[in-house]
Each structure stands twice: as C-alpha cells, then as structure tokens.
Legacy VTK file of the C-alpha trace (Angstrom):
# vtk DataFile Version 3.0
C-alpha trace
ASCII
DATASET POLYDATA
POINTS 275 float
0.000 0.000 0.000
1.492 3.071 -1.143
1.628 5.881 1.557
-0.086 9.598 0.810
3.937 10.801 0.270
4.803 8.214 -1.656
1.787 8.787 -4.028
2.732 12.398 -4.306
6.184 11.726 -5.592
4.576 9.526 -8.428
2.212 12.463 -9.100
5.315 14.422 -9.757
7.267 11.783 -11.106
4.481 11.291 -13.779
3.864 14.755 -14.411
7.840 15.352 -15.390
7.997 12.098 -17.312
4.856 13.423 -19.706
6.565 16.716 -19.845
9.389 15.145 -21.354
7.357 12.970 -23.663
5.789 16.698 -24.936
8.964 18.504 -25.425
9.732 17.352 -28.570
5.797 17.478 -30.002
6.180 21.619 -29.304
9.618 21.790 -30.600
8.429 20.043 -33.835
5.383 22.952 -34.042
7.609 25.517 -33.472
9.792 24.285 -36.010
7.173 24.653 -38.842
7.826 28.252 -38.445
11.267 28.226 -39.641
11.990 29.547 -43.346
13.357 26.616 -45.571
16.856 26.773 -46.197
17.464 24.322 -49.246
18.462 26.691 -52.072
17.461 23.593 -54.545
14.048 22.953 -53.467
12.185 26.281 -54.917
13.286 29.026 -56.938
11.717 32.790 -57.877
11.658 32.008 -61.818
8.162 30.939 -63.109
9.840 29.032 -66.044
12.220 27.015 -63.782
9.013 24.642 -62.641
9.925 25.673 -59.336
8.695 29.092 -59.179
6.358 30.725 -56.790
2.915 29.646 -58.825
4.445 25.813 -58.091
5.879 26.203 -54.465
2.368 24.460 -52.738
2.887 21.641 -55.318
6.525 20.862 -54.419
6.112 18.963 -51.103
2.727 18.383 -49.280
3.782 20.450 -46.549
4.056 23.055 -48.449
0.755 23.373 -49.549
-0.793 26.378 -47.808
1.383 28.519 -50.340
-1.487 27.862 -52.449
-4.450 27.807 -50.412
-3.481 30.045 -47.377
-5.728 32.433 -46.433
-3.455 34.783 -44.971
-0.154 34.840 -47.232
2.576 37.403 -47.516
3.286 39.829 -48.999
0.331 42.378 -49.546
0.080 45.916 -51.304
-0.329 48.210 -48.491
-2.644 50.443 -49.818
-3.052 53.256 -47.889
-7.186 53.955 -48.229
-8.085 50.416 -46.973
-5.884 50.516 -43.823
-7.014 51.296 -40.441
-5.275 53.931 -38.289
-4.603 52.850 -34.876
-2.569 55.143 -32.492
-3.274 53.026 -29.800
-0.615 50.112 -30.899
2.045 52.210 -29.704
5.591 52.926 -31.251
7.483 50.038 -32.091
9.645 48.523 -29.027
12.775 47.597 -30.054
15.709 46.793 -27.714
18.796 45.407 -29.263
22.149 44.602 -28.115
25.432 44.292 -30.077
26.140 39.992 -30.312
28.323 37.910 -31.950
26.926 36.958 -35.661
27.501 34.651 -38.361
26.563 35.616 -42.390
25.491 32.607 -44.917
24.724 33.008 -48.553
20.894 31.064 -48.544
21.277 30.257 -52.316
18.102 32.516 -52.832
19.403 35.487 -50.706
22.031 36.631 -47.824
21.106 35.717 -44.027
22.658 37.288 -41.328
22.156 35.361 -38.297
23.167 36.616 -34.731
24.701 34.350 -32.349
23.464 34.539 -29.029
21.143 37.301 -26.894
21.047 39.798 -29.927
17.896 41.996 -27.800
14.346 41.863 -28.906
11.343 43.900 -29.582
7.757 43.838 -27.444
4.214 43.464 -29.452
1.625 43.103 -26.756
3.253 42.640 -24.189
5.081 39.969 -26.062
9.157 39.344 -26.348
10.307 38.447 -29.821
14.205 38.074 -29.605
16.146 38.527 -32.979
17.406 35.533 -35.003
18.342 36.086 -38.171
18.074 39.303 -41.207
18.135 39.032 -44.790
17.601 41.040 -48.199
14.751 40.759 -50.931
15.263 42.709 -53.895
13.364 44.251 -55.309
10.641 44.623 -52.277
8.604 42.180 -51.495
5.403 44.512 -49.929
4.407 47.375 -52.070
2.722 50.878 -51.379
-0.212 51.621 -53.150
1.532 49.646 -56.073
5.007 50.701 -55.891
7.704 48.430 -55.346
10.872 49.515 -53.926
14.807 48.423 -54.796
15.206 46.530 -51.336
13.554 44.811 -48.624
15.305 44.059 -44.922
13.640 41.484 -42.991
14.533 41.231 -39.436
13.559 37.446 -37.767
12.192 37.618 -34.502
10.950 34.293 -32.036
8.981 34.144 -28.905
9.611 31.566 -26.084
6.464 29.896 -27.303
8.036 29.360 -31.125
6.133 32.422 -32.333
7.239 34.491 -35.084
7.986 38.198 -35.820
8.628 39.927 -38.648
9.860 43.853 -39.274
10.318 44.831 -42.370
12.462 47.843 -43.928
11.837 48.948 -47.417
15.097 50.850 -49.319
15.130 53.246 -52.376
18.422 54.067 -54.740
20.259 56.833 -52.802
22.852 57.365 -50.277
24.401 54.353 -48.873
23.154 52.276 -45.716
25.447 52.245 -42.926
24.967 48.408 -41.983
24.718 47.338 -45.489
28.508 48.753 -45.703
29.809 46.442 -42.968
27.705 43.473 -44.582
28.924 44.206 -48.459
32.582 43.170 -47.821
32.030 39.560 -46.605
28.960 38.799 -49.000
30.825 38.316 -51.875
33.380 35.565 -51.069
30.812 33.534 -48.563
29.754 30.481 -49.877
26.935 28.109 -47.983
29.207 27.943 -44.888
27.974 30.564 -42.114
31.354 32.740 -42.304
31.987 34.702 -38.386
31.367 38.709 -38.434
32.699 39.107 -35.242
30.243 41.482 -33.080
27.584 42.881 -34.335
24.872 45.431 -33.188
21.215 45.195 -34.901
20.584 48.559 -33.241
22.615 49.745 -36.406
19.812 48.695 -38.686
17.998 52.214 -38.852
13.994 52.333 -38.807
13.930 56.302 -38.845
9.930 56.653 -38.171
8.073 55.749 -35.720
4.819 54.836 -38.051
4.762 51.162 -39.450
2.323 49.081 -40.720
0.754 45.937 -39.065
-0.884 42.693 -40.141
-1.074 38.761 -39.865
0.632 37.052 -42.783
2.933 34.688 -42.883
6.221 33.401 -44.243
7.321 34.372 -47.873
9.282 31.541 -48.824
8.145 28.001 -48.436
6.607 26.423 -45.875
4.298 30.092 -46.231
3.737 29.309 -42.597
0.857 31.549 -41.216
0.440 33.539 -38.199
3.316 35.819 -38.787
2.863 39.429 -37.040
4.059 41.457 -39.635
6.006 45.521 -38.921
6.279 47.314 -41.885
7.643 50.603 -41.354
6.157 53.561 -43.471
9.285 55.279 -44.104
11.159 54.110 -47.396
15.327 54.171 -46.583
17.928 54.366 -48.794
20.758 52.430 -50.130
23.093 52.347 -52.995
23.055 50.960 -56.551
26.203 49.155 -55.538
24.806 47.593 -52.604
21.657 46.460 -53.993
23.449 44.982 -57.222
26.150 43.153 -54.677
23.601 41.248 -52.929
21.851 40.372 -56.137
25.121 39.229 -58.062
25.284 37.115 -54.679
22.984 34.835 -54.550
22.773 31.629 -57.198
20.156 29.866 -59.252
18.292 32.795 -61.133
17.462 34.548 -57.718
18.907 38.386 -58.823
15.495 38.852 -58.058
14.482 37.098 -54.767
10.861 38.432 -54.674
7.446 36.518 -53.998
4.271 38.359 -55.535
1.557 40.022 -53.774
-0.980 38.105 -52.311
-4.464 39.067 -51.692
-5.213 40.079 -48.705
-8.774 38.364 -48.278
-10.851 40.243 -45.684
-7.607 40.914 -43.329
-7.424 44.170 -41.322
-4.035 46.338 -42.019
-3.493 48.819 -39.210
-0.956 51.908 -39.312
0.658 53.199 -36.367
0.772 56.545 -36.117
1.634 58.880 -33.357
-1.264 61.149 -31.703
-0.540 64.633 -32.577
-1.187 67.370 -29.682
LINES 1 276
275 0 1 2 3 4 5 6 7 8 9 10 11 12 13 14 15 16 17 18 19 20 21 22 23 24 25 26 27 28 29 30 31 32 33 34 35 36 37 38 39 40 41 42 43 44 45 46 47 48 49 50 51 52 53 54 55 56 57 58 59 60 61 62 63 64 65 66 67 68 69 70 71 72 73 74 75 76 77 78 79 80 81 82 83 84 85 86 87 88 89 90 91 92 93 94 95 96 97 98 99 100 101 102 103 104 105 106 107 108 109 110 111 112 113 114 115 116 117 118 119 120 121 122 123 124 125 126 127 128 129 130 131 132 133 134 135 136 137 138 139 140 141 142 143 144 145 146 147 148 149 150 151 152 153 154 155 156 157 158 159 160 161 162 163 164 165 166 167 168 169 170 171 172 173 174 175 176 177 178 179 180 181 182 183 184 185 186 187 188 189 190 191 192 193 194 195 196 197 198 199 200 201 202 203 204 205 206 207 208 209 210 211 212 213 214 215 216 217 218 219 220 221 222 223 224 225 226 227 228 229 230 231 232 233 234 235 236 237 238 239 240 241 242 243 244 245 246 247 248 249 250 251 252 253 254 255 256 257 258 259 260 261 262 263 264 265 266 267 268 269 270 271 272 273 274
C-alpha cells in the first residue's frame, strides 16, 4: 500500500515524465515556423518549374502557399488601412552579439549568435534571429515596389514568429549594409563569423509602421506571422543592392514573392497622436 507521500512523488514523477514525452511534439510545431533553407528545393523564376505559382505543389507540406488564407506579402494600400494610435511605437531593444553571415542560395542571411535583444508586441518578447535582403521589395505601397527589402527574424519563447520589415530606395548608402557588403561576396553556404555585431545599427527612422497577420514568404508560407512594416522608405546604394543580387545563385537576382491578396484581413498603421 502506497503511503499519501509516496503517491505524491509519483504524481510528480508522472507529471515530469509526460513533460518530457511533450517537449519534442512543441519543438516540432515551433519548427514549422522556420523559413526553408534548401536553395534547390524552390526558386523565384516561373519558367524554372519551381517558381512561386508551383511552391504548394513541391512537397505536401508546403501546400498552404497555395491555399493560405493569410499569405505574404500584400500591397499596403493606404485607403483600406485602419489607423490605430493606440498600438504604440514600435519597441525595439537590441544589443550588439556575436553573428555569423550565410549566402541562402536565394538570398544573404545574417544570423546573430546569441542574446542579440528583442522587440515587445503586446506585451510579447520576440528576440532577434536572423536578417536578410529581398530585392526588389517584397510589400508594395499603393503599387510601388521599392529596390530593397530588410527582414529582421524575430521568435517568442512559445516558437512564435515576428517579422519587421524595412523597405530601401536608390540613394545614399546604408550604414549596416557597408559592414555586410565586404564579406557577402566571397561567402559560400558555410555561415562565415562577423565578429560582433549590433542590430541597433539597422535604422527604422519613423516611428509609423504598418501591421498585419501574414505569414512566411518563402516556403513552408507558414501563417500567423505578425508582420512591422515601417512607413518610411530608406535608402541604399546601386552598388549595394546589385552586390547582394550578383550574390545569390540559381536565377534569384530577383528574390521576390508576388503580392498576395489580402482576403478580408485588417491592415493597421501606427501613427503617433498629434497634440
């Protein structure tokens, strides 16, 4: 006959064991997040048979490319979107980490090493994983598509995903593009070291941004993604845009998935109260 301690200690006993069984079940979920990384298994060219039009047809898992309901990216078209002051400016809190760069086949990843800092969406941490460059843009305003697209990776504890995005114009050079440029064009698929790096020198310069649920735009086209956009349009050079084109391999010069329709979704703007 078991005593009342002992059957406590089995209670406990049992409820570790069946957390351990889980673990792996939520780390597989959170996993399905995760961009695909195999340069061979889709390309941006429609006549390749591999193109964006084909990506739900490659692998079953892939499917909700083609029949998502909320894919990404969208036009952001400034009539149909919803002004919301009460989002709040963007909270971003980086730190400088150590950080590795990788040529992706299809474009250039930067991925931090480490406790790179975060940003906060209701009351929510997102730490930064990875960045990396889609030219031309993939989100448009009102139609227009920029030279450059910055997409900055974010994660929650839960295996939640995050998404800011920075749109660039041809002008004056950016500042962390220039500390990038150097090492992109001898990298291969190896992660090559960058030493320390600080995502606090990616700039935003505005405080109003665009916000939606989409998802990933590359295969799986996982949904659920929080999507920033910020309004302001940045610059960078010819140069640097044409360096991380000439980069990447297979056709990709132009690493860009179409716009999606948006299908009923709500698209908010931040912008500050004026006094």
């Amino acid at each position: 006959m078991f005593t009342k301690t002992t059957t406590q200690l089995l209670f406990i006993a049992s409820l570790f064991l069946s957390s351990l069984l889980l673990s792996p079940l939520c780390k597989a979920s959170g996993s399905e997040m995760e961009e695909t990384e195999d340069e061979t298994e889709f390309a941006y060219v429609k006549e390749s048979g591999k193109g964006p039009e084909e990506w739900g047809k490659i692998h079953p898992e892939w499917k909700t490319c083609d029949n998502g309901g909320m894919q990404s990216p969208i036009d952001l078209l400034n009539t149909r979107v919803e002004v919301m002051p009460n989002l709040g400016k963007l909270k971003r809190d980086y730190q400088p980490s150590n950080a590795t760069v990788k040529n992706r086949g299809h474009d250039i990843m930067v991925r931090w090493i480490g406790d790179a800092g975060s940003i906060n969406i209701n009351e929510t941490k997102y730490s930064l994983k990875q960045c990396h460059w889609h030219s031309p843009s993939e989100h448009t305003f009102n139609g227009s598509r920029h030279q450059l697209e910055l997409h900055m990776v974010h994660e929650s504890f839960d295996g939640k995903m995050a998404v800011v995005g920075i749109t660039y114009k041809h002008g004056r050079p950016d500042s962390f593009l220039q500390k990038i440029i150097p090492h992109i064009t001898e990298v291969g698929t190896e992660e090559r070291e960058l030493g320390v790096m600080n995502p606090g020198d990616i700039k935003v310069g505005s405080r109003k941004y665009y916000r939606y649920i989409g998802s990933l735009t590359v295969p799986p086209c996982t949904e659920g993604i929080i999507w920033t956009i910020v309004k302001k349009v940045r610059t960078a050079s010819k140069e640097q845009v044409m360096a991380l084109r000439e980069a990447v391999h297979d056709n990709c010069e132009t690493n860009f998935r179409p716009i999606q329709e948006k299908k009923g979704r709500k698209v908010m703007l931040y912008t500050p109260r004026t006094t």
